[in-house]
C-alpha positions as CSV (number, residue, x, y, z in Angstrom):
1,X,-9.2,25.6,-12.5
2,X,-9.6,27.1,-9.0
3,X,-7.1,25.8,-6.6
4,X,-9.3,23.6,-4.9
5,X,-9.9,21.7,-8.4
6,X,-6.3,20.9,-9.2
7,X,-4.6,17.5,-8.9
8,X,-2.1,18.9,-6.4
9,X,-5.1,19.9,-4.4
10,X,-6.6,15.9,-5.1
11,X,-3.5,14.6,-4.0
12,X,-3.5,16.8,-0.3
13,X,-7.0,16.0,0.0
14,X,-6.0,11.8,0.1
15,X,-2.8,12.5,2.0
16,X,-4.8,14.5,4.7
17,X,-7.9,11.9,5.0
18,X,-4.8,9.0,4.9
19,X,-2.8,10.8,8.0
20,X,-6.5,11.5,9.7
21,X,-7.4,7.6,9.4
22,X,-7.0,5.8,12.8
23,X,-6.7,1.3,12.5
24,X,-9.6,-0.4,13.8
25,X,-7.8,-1.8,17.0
26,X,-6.8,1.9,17.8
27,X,-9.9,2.6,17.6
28,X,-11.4,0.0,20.0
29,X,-8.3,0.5,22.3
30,X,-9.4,4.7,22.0
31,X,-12.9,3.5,23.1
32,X,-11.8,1.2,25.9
33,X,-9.7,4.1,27.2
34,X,-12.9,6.7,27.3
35,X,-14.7,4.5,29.5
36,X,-11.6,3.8,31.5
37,X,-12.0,7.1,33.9
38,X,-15.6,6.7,34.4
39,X,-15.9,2.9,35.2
40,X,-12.6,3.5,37.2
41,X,-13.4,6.0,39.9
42,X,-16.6,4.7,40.0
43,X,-14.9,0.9,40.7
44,X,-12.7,3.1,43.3
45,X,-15.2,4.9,45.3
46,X,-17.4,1.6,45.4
47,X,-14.2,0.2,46.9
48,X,-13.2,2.8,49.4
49,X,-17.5,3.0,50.4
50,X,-17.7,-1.0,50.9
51,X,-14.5,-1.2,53.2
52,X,-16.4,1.7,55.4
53,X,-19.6,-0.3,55.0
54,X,-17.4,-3.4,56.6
55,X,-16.0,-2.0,58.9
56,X,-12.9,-0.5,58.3
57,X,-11.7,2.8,59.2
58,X,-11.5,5.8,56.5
59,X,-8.1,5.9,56.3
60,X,-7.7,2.1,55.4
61,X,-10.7,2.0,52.9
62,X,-9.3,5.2,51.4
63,X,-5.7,4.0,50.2
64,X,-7.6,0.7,48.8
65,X,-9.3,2.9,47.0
66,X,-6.4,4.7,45.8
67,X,-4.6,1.0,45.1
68,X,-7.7,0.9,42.6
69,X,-7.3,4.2,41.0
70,X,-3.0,3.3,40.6
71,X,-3.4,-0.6,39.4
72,X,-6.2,0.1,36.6
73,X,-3.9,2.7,35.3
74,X,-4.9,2.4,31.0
75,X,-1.5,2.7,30.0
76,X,-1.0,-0.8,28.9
77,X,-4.3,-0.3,26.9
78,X,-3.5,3.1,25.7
79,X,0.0,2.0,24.9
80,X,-1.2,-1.6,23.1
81,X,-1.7,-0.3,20.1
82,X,0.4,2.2,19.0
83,X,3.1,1.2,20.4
84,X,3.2,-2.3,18.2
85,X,2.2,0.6,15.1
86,X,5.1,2.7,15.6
87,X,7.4,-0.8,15.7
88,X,6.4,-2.0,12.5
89,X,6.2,1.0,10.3
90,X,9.7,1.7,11.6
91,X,10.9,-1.9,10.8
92,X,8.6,-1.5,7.3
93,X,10.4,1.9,6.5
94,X,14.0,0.0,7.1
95,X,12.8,-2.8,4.5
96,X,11.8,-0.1,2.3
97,X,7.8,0.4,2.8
98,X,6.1,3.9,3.7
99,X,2.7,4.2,5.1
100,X,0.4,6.2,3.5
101,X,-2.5,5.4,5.8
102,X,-3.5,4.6,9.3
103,X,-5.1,1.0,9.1
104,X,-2.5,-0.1,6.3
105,X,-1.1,-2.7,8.7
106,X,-4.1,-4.1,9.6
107,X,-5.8,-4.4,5.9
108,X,-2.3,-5.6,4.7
109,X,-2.4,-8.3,7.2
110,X,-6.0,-9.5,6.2
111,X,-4.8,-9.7,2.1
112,X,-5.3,-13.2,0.8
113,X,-4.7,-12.1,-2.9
114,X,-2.4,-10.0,-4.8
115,X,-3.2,-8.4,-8.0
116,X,-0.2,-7.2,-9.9
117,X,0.3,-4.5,-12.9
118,X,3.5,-5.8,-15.2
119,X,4.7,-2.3,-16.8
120,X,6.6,-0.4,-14.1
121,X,5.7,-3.0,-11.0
122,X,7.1,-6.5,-11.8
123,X,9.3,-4.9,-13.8
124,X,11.6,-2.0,-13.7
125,X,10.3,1.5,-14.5
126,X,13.5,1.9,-16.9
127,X,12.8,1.0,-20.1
128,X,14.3,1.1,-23.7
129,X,13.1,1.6,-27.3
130,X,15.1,-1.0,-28.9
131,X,14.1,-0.1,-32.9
132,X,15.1,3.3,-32.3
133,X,17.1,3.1,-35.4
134,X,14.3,2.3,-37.5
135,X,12.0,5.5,-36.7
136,X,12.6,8.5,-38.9
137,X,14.1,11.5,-36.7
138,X,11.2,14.1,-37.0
139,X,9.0,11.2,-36.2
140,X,11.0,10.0,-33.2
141,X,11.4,14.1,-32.3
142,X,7.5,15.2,-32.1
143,X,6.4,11.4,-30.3
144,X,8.8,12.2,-27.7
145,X,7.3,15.7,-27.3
146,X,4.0,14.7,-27.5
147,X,5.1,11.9,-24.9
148,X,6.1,14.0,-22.3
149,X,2.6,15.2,-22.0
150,X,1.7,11.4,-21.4
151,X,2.3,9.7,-17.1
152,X,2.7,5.9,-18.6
153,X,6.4,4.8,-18.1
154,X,6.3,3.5,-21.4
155,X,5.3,7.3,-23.3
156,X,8.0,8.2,-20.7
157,X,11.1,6.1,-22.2
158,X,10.0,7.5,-25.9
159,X,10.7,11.3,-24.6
160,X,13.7,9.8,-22.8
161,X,15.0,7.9,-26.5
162,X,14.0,11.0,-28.5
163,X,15.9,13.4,-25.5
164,X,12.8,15.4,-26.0
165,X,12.8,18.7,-23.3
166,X,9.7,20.4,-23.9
167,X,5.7,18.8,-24.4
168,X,3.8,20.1,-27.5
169,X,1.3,22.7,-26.3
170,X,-3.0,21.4,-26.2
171,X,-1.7,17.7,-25.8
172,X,-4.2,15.7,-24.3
173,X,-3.8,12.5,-22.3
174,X,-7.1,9.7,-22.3
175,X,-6.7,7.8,-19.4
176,X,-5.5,4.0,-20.6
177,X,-5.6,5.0,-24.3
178,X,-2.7,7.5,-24.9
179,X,-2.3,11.1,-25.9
180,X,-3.2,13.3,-28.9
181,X,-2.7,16.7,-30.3
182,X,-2.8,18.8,-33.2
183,X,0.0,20.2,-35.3
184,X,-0.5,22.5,-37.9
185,X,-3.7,21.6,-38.6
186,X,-3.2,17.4,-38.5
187,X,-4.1,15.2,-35.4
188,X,-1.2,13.3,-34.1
189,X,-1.5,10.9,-31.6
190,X,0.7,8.5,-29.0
191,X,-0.7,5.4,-27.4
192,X,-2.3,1.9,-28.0
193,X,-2.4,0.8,-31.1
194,X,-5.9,0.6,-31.6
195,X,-6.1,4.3,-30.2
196,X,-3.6,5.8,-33.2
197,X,-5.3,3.4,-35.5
198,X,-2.3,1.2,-35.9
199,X,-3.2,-2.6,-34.9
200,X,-2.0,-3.9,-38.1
201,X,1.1,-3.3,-37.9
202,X,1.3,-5.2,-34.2
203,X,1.1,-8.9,-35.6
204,X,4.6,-8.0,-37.7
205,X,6.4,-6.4,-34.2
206,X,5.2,-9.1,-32.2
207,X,6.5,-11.9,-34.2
208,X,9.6,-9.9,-34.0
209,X,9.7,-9.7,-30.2
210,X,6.8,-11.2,-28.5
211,X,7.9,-9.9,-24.9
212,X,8.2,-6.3,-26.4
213,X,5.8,-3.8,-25.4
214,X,4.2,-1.6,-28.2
215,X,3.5,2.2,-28.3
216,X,2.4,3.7,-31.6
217,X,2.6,7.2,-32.9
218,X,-0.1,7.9,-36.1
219,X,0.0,11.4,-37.7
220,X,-2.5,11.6,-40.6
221,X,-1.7,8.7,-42.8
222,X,1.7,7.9,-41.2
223,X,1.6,5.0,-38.6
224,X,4.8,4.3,-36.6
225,X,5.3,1.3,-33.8
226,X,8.1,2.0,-30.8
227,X,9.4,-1.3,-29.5
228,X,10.0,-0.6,-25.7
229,X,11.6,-3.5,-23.5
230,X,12.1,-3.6,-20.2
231,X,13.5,-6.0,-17.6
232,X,11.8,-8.2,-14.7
233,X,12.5,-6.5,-10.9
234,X,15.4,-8.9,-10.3
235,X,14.2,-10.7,-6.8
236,X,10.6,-10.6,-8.6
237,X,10.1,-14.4,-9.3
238,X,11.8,-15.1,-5.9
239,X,8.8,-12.6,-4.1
240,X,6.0,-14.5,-6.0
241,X,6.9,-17.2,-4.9
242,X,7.3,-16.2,-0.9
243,X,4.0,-14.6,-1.4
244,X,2.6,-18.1,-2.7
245,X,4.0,-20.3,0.0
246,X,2.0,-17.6,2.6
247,X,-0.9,-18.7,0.6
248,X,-1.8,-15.7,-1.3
249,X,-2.9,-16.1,-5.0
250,X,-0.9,-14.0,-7.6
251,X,-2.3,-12.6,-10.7
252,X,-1.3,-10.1,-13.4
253,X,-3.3,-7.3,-15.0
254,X,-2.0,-5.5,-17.7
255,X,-2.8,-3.3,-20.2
256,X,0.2,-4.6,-22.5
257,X,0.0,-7.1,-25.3
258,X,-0.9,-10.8,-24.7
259,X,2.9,-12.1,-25.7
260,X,4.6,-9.4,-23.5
261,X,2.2,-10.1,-20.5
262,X,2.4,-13.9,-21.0
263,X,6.4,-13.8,-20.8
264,X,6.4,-12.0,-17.7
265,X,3.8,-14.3,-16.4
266,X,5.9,-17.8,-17.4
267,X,9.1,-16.1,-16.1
268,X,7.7,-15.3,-12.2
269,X,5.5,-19.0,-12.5
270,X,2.2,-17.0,-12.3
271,X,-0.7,-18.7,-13.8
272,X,-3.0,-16.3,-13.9
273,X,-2.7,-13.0,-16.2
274,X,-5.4,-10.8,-18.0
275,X,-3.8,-8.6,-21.0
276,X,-4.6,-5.6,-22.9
277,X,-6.9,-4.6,-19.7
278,X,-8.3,-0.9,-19.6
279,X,-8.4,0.9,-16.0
280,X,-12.0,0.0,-16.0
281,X,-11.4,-4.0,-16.6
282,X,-8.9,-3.4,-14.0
283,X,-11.2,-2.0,-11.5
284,X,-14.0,-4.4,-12.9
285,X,-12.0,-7.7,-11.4
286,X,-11.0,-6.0,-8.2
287,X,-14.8,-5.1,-7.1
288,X,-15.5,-9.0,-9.0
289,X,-12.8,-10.3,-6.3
290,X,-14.1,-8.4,-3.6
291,X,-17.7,-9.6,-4.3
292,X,-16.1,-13.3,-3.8
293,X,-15.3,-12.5,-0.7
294,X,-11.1,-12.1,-1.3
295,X,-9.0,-9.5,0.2
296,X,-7.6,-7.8,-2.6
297,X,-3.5,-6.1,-2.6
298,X,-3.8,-4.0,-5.7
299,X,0.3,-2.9,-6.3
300,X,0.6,-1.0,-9.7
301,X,2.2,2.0,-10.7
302,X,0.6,4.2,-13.4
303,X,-2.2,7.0,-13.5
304,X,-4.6,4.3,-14.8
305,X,-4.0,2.3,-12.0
306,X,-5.7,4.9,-9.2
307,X,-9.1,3.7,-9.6
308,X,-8.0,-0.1,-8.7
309,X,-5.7,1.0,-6.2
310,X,-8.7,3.0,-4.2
311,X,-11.2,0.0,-5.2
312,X,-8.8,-2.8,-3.5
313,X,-8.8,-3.8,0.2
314,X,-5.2,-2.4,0.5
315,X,-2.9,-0.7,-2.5
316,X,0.5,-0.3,-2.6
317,X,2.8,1.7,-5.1
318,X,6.7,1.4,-6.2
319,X,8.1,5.1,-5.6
320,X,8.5,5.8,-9.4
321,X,4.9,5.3,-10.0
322,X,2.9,8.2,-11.1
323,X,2.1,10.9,-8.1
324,X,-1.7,10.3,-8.2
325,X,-1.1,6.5,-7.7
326,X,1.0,7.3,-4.9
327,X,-1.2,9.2,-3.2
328,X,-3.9,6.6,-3.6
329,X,-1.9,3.7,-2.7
330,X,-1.9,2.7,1.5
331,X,1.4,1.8,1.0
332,X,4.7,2.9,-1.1
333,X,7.8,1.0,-1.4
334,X,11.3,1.8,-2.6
335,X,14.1,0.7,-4.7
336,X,14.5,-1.4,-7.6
337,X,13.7,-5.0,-6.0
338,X,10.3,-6.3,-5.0
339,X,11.5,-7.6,-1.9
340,X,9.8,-4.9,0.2
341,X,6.2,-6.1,-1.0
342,X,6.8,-9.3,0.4
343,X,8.5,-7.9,3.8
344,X,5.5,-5.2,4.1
345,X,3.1,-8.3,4.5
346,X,5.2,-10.2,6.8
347,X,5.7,-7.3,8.9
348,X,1.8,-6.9,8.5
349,X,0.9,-10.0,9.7
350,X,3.4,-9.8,12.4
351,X,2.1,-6.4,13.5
352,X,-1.5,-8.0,14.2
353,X,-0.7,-10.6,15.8
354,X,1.1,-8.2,18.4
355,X,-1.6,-6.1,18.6
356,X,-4.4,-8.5,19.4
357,X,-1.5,-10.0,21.7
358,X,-1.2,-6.7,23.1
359,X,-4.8,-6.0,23.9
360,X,-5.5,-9.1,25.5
361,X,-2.5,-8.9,28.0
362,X,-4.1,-5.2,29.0
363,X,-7.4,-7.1,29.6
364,X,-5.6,-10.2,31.5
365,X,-4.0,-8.0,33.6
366,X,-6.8,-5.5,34.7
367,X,-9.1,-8.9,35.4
368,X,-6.3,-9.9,37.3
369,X,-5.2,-6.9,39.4
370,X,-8.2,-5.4,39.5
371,X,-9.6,-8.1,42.3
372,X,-6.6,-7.8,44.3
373,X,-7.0,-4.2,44.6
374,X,-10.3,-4.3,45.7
375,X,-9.8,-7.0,48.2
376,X,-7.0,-4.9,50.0
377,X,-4.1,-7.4,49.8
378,X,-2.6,-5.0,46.9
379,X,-0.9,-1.2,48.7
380,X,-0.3,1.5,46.8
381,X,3.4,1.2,46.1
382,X,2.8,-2.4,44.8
383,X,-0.3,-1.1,42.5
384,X,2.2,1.2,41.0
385,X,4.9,-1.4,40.2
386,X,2.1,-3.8,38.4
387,X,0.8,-1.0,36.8
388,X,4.4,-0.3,35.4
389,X,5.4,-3.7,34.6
390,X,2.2,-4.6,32.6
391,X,3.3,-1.2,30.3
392,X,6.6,-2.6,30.3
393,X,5.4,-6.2,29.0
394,X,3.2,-4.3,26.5
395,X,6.1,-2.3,25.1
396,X,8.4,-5.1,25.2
397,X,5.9,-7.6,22.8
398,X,5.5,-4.8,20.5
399,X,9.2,-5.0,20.2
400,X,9.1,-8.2,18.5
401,X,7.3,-6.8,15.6
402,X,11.1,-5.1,14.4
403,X,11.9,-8.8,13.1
404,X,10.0,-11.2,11.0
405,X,11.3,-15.4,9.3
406,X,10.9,-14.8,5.2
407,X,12.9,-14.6,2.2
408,X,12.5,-10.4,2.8
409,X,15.5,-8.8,1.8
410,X,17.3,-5.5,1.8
411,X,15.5,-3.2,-0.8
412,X,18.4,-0.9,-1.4
């Protein structure tokens, strides 16, 4: 493929247009700051032209008119905004959250509803074949080859059981189905179990371990089940449950097996849960959501979870999810808790607040000084101090965005 057609150059393409993006309120503040010079000089030589028109001597109606010019000063409007950003993604980076887009803060302040993947999100991206022992060696040796070819955590802990080092070469990966390839002349494949042709044999490994996620292997006539396990994120029924008392609904869409995804779903006291979803079902509910009217936070972690991410209100990623996901999520969090989903909305919600609180000081304050100005009772080295102060009560309210009440938690 030419450069311009590779997933490298995908991924710089999203990371460009997500640095690019500007919030809505910086926008309006942006706009409001335009019209600033224009409306201002013109508000100043109407002043200094009406004190002449009154009576009063040049001199006089000139350094009015220069009160004007100092007092409505847009640097409590042009400061508003970005200085309450530059708080809160600095507070959000502390708890563990990177930004991957302008307006995150805002759109993550609006979510009423969270939409959760299981594999790799609510739980940890380390997983374990537990019935290693019971798959034949070659077996176990070419599925973890042809599972390094595959970006789904759970191919990922096969090559990692099998210590495979190098991916079979023409291996395919089907987006939500798994990966195939041919050696010497037979078709081996690695995924779902109805993708390697292998459902039959998930009644007996489910009854076995119902929370126990299933990847099969099927080469010709030979049809193989890996048992992978992983663990819940170990604050993750603690965060569902902060995230429901800020009255969000929870829900759960995976693409593992009913009894696996039901677990998961009893453990963190979620009620609602979809299984054995494909990327299109996931994206499917999202834009069904959205069409309610909700504000959708898609977090998930795999290549199949891109096109939801992109299709939710505002995404956000765990930093061992797959690159593409990354680069389509708004926001990226770290470490092996899930406490810094919870703190990124806090500090969200926090941050808006501020902002709105921001702007409308700026406005107070101009239809407040503004007057005085123009009557004459304001000089010039008093228009200059209120002009200061009122950027130094902006900056100090966007300080209060560094700290936020919850159950938020250090990430590391």
């Amino acid at each position: 493929a030419a450069a311009e057609g590779t997933l490298l150059a995908e991924i710089t393409r999203l990371l460009d247009n997500a640095l690019q993006a500007r919030s809505r309120y910086m926008r309006l503040a942006d706009r409001a700051s335009r019209l600033y010079a224009p409306v201002v000089h013109a508000t100043a030589a109407l002043t200094v032209l009406g004190w002449v028109l009154a009576g009063a001597g040049w001199h006089d109606a000139i350094v009015t008119g220069i009160a004007v010019l100092i007092i409505t000063c847009p640097c409590a409007l042009g400061l508003a905004i970005p200085t309450v950003q530059t708080v809160a993604s600095g507070a959000m980076f502390k708890s563990g959250v990177l930004l991957n887009a302008g307006d995150a803060i805002e759109r993550l302040a609006e979510a009423d509803h969270v939409v959760f993947d299981k594999t790799g999100t609510l739980t940890l991206p380390e997983l374990e074949v537990v019935n290693a022992a019971d798959i034949p060696a070659d077996i176990f040796s070419v599925a973890g080859q042809l599972a390094l070819s595959s970006h789904h955590p759970v191919a990922s802990a096969v090559a990692q059981a099998a210590k495979a080092r190098s991916p079979l070469m023409g291996a395919v990966e089907e987006p939500g189905q798994g990966v195939r390839a041919v050696v010497d002349g037979v078709e081996i494949r690695l995924g779902r179990p109805s993708f390697c042709g292998a459902a039959a044999l998930v009644a007996q490994t489910g009854s076995v371990d119902p929370e126990a996620s299933v990847v099969a292997f099927s080469r010709g006539d030979q049809k193989f089940l890996f048992s992978v396990r992983q663990g819940i994120r170990p604050d993750a029924a603690k965060i569902v449950a902060g995230l429901q008392r800020r009255g969000l609904k929870v829900e759960i869409l995976s693409g593992d097996r009913e009894a696996a995804v039901a677990a998961a779903a009893k453990v963190l006291g979620i009620s609602e849960w979809r299984a054995g979803v494909t990327p299109a079902d996931k994206i499917a509910r999202v834009e069904e959501l959205k069409r309610s009217g909700v504000k959708v936070m898609m977090v998930g972690d795999g290549m199949n979870d891109a096109p939801s991410l992109a299709a939710a209100h505002v995404s956000m990623s765990p930093i061992s999810a797959a690159h593409l996901s990354q680069a389509t999520a708004d926001l990226v969090f770290l470490g092996r808790p899930l406490a810094p989903v919870l703190a990124a909305i806090d500090y969200a919600r926090k941050a808006l607040h501020l902002m709105r609180q921001n702007l409308w000081l700026a406005v107070g304050y101009n239809v407040l000084a503004v007057p005085l100005a123009i009557s004459g009772v304001v000089t010039p080295l008093i228009a200059a101090a209120a002009m200061s102060g009122s950027s130094i009560i902006v900056m100090l309210n966007a300080l209060r965005a560094r700290k936020v009440a919850g159950e938020a938690s250090s990430w590391k």
